[in-house]
N, CA and C of each residue as an Amber inpcrd file, in Angstrom:
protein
   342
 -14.5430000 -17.2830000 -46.8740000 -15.9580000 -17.0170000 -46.7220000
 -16.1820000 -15.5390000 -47.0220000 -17.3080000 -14.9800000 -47.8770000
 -17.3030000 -13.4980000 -48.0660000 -18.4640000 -13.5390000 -47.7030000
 -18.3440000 -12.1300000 -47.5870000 -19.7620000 -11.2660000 -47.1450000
 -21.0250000 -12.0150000 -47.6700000 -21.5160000 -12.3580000 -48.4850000
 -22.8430000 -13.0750000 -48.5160000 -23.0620000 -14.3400000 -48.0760000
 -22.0280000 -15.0770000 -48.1190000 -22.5370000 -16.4120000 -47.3020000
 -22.4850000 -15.8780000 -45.8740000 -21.8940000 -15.2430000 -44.9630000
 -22.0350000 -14.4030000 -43.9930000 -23.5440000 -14.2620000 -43.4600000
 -24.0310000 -13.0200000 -44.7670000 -25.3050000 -13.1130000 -44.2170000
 -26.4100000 -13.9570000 -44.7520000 -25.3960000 -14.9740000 -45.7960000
 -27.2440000 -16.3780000 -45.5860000 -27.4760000 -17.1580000 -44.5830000
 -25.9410000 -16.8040000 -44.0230000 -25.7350000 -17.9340000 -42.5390000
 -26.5850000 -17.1470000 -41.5840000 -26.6790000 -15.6440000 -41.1370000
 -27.0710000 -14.8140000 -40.2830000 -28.9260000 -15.1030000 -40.4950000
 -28.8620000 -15.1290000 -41.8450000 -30.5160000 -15.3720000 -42.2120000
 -31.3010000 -16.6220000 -41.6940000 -30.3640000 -17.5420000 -42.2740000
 -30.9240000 -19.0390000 -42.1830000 -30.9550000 -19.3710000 -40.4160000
 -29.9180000 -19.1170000 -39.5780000 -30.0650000 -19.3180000 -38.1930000
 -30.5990000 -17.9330000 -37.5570000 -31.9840000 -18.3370000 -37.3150000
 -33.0120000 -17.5990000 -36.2560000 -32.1010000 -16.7310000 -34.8280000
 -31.6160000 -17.1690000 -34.5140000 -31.1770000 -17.2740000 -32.8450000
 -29.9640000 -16.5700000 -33.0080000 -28.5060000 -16.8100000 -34.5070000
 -27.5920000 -16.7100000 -33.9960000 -27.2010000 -15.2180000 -33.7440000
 -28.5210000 -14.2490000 -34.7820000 -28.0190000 -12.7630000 -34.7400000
 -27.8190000 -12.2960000 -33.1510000 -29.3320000 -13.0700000 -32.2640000
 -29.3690000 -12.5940000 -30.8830000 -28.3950000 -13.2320000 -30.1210000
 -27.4170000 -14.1170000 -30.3770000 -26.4500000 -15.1690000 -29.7100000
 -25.2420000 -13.6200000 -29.9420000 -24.8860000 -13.6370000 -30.9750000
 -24.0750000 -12.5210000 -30.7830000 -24.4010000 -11.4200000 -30.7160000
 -25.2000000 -10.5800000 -30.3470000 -25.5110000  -9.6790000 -29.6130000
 -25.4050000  -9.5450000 -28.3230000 -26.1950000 -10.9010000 -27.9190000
 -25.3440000 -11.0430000 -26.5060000 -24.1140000 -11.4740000 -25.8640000
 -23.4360000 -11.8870000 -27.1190000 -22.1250000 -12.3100000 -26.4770000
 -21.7100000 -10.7080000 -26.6060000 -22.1830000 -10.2190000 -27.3960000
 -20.9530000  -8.6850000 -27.7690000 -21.0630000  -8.0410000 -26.1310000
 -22.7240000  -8.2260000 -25.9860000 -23.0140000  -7.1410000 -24.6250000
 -22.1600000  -7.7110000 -23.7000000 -22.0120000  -9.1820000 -23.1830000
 -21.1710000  -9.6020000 -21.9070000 -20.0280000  -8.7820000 -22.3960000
 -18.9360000  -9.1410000 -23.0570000 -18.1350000  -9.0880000 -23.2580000
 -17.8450000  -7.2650000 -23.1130000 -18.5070000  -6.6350000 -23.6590000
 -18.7390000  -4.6690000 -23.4900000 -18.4170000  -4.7460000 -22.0400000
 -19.5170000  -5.9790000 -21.4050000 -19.6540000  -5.3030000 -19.6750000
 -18.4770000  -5.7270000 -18.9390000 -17.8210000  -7.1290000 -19.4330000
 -17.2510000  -7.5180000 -18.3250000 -15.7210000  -6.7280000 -18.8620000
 -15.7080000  -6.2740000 -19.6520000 -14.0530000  -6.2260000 -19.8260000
 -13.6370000  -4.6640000 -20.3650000 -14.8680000  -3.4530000 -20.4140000
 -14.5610000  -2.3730000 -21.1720000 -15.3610000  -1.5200000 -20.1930000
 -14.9350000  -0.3850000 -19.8500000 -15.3980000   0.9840000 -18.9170000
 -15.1050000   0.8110000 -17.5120000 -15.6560000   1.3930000 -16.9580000
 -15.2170000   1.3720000 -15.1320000 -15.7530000   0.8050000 -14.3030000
 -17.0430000   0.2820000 -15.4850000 -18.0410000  -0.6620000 -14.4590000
 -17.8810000  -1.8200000 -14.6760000 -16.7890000  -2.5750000 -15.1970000
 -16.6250000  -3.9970000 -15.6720000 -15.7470000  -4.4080000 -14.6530000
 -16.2640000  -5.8590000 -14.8460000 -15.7750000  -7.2290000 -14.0420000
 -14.4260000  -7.0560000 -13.5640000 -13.2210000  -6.3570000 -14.7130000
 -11.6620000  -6.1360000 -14.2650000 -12.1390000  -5.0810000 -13.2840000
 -12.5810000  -3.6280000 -13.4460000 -12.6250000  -3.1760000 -13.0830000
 -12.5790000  -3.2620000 -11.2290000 -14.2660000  -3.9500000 -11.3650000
 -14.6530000  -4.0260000  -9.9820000 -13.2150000  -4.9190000  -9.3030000
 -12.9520000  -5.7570000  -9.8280000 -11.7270000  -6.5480000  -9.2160000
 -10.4700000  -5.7320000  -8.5510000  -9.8660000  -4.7270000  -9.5750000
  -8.6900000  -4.0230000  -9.3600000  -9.3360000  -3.0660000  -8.0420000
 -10.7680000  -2.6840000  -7.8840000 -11.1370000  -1.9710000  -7.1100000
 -11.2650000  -2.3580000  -5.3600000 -11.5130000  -3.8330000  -5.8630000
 -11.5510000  -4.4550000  -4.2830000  -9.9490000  -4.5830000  -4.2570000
  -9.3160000  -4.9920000  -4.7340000  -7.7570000  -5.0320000  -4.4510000
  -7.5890000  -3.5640000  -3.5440000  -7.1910000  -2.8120000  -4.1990000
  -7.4220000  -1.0170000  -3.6580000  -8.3170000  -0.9550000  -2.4980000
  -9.4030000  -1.4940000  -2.6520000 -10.0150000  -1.3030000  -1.0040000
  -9.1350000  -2.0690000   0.0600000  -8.5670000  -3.3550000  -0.1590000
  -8.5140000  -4.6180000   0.6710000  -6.5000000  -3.5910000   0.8420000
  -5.7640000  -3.0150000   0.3770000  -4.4400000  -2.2880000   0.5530000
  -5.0250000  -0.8990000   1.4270000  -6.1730000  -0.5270000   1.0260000
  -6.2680000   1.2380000   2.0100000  -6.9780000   0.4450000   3.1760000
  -7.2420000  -0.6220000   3.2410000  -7.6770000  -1.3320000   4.8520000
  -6.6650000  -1.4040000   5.5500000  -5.4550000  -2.3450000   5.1570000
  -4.9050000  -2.3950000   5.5710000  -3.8470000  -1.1210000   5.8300000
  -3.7270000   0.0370000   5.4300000  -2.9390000   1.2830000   5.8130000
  -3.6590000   1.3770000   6.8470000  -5.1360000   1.1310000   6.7760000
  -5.7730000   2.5070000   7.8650000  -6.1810000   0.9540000   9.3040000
  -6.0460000  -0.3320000   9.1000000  -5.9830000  -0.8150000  10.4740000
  -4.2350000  -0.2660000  11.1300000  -3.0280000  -0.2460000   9.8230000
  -1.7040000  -0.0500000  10.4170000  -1.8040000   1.0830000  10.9530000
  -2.2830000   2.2380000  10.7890000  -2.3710000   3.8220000  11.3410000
  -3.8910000   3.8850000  12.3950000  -4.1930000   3.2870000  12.6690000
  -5.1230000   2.8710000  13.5960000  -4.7180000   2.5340000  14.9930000
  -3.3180000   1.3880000  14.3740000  -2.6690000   0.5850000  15.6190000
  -1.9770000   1.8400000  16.1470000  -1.0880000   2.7430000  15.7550000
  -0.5240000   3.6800000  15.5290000  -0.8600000   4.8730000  16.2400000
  -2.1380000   5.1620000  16.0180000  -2.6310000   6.1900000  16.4250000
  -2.8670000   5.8320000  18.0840000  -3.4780000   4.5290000  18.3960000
  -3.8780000   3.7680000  19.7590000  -2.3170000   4.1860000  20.6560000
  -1.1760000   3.1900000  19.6940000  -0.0440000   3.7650000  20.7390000
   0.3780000   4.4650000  21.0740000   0.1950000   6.0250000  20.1050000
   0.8130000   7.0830000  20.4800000  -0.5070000   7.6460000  21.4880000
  -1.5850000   7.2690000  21.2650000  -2.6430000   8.2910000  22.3160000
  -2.0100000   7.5770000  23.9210000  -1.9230000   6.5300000  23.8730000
  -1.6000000   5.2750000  24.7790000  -0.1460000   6.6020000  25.8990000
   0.5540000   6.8260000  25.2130000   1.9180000   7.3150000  25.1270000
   1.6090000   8.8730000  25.9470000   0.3730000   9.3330000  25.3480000
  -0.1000000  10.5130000  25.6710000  -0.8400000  10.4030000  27.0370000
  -1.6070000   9.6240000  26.8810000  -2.1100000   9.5730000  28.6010000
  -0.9530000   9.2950000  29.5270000   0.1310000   8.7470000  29.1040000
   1.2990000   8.0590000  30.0640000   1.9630000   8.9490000  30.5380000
   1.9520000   9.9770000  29.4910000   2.8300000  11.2660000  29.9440000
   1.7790000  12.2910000  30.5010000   0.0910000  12.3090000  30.3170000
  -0.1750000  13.0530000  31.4020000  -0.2880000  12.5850000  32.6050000
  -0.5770000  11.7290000  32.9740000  -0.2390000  11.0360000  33.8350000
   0.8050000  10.9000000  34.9620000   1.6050000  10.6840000  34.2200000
   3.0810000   9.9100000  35.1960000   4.1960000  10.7240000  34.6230000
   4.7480000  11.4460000  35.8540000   5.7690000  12.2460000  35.4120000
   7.1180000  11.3430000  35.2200000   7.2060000  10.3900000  35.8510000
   8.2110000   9.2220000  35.5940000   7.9220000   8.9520000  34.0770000
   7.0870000   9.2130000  33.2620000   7.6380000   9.2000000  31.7050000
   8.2190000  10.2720000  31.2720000   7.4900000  10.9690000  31.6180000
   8.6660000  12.5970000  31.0240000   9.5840000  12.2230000  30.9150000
  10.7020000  12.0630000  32.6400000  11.5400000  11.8050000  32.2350000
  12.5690000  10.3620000  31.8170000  11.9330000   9.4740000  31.7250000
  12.2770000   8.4760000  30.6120000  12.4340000   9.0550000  29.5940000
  11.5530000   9.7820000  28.7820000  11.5070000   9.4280000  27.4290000
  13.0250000  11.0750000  27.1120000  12.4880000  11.6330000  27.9760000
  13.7680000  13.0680000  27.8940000  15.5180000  12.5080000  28.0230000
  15.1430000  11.3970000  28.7160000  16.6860000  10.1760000  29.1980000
  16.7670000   9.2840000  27.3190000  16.0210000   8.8050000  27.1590000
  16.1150000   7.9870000  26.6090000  15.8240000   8.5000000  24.7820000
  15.1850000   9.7270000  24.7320000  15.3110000  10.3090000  23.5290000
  16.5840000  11.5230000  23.0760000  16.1640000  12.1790000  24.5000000
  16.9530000  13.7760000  23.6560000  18.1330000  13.4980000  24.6940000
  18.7680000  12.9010000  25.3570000  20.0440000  12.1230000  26.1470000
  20.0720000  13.7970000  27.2310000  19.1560000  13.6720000  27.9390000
  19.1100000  14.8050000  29.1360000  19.4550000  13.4770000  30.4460000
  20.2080000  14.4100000  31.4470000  20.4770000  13.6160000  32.4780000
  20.5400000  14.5660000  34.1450000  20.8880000  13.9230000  34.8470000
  21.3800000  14.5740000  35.8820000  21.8100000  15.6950000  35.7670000
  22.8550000  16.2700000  36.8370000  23.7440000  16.7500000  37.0790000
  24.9190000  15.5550000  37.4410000  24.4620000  15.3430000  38.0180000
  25.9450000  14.5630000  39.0850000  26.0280000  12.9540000  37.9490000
  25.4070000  12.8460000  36.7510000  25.1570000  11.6010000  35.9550000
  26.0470000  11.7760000  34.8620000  26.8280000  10.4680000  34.2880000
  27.7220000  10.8350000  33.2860000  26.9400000   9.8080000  31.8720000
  26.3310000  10.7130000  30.4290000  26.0740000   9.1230000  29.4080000
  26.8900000   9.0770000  28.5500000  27.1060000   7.4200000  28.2640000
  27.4570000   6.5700000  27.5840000  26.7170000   6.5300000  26.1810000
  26.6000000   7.1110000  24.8350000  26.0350000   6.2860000  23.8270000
  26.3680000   5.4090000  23.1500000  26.1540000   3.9230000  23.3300000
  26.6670000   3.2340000  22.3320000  25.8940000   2.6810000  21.3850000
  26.4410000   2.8230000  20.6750000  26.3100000   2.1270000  18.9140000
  26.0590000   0.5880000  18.7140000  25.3160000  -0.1290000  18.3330000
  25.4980000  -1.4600000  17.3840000  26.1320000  -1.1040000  16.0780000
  26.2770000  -0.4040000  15.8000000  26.1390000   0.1590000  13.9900000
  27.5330000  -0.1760000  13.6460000  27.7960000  -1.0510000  12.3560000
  28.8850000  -1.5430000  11.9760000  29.5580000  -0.6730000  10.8850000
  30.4120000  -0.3490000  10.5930000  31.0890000   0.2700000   9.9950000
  31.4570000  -0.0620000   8.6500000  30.9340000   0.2680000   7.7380000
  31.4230000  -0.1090000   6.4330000  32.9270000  -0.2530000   5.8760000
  32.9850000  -0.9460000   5.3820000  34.8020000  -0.8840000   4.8030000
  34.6270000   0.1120000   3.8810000  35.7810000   1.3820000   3.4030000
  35.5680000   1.9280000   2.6100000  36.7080000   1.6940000   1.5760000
  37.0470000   2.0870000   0.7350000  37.5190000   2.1200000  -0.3000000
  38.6010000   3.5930000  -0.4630000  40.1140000   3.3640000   0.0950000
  41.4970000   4.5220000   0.3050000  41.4630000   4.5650000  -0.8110000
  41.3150000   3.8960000  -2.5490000  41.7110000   4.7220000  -3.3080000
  40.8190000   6.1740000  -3.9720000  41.8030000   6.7050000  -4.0850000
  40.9980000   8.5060000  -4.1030000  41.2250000   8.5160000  -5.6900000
  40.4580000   8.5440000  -6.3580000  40.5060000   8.9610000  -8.1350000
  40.9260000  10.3510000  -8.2540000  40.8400000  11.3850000  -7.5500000
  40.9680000  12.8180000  -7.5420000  42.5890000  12.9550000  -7.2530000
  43.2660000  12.4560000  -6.2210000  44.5190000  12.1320000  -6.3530000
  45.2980000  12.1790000  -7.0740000  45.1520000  11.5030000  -8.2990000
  46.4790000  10.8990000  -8.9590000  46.8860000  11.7660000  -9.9460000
């Protein structure tokens, strides 16, 4: 088909010049610049991931304020958390730290060695 039957076809149908014009425009809007259809999509994705950071640092923030009244509060957390973090104790008290932590097998041959 060349260029002039092209435009006897464009001539002879009334409607079809404005048919594609408007298909061109959807197509501009939904799929090209920052204001298109992908666009808005990838954008709610991005909203619906920084929701969820900021309900997780929300929860976060609740427990540690939670944590903060406990310790102004109640001196029986002090020292819990001084026992149970930085291993402070008594005097007359002896601690124990033990481990779950499994030990990797390693590998005796030494390449530098030989």
């Amino acid at each position: 088909m060349n260029m002039t039957k092209v435009s006897d076809v464009l001539r002879r149908s009334r409607y079809l010049k404005y048919v594609l014009v408007v298909a061109a425009g959807v197509a501009l809007v939904g799929f090209v610049g920052e204001n298109s259809i992908l666009g808005h999509i990838n954008n709610k994705q991005k909203i619906a991931e920084l929701q969820e950071e900021i309900d997780y640092y929300q929860g976060q923030y609740e427990r540690d304020m939670d944590k903060l009244r406990r310790l102004d509060t109640d001196p029986k957390a002090i020292v819990e958390i001084a026992r149970e973090h930085y291993f402070m104790k008594n005097e007359d008290e002896d601690i124990f730290v033990l481990s779950d932590d499994r030990r990797t097998t390693t590998n005796d041959y030494n390449e530098t060695a030989e």
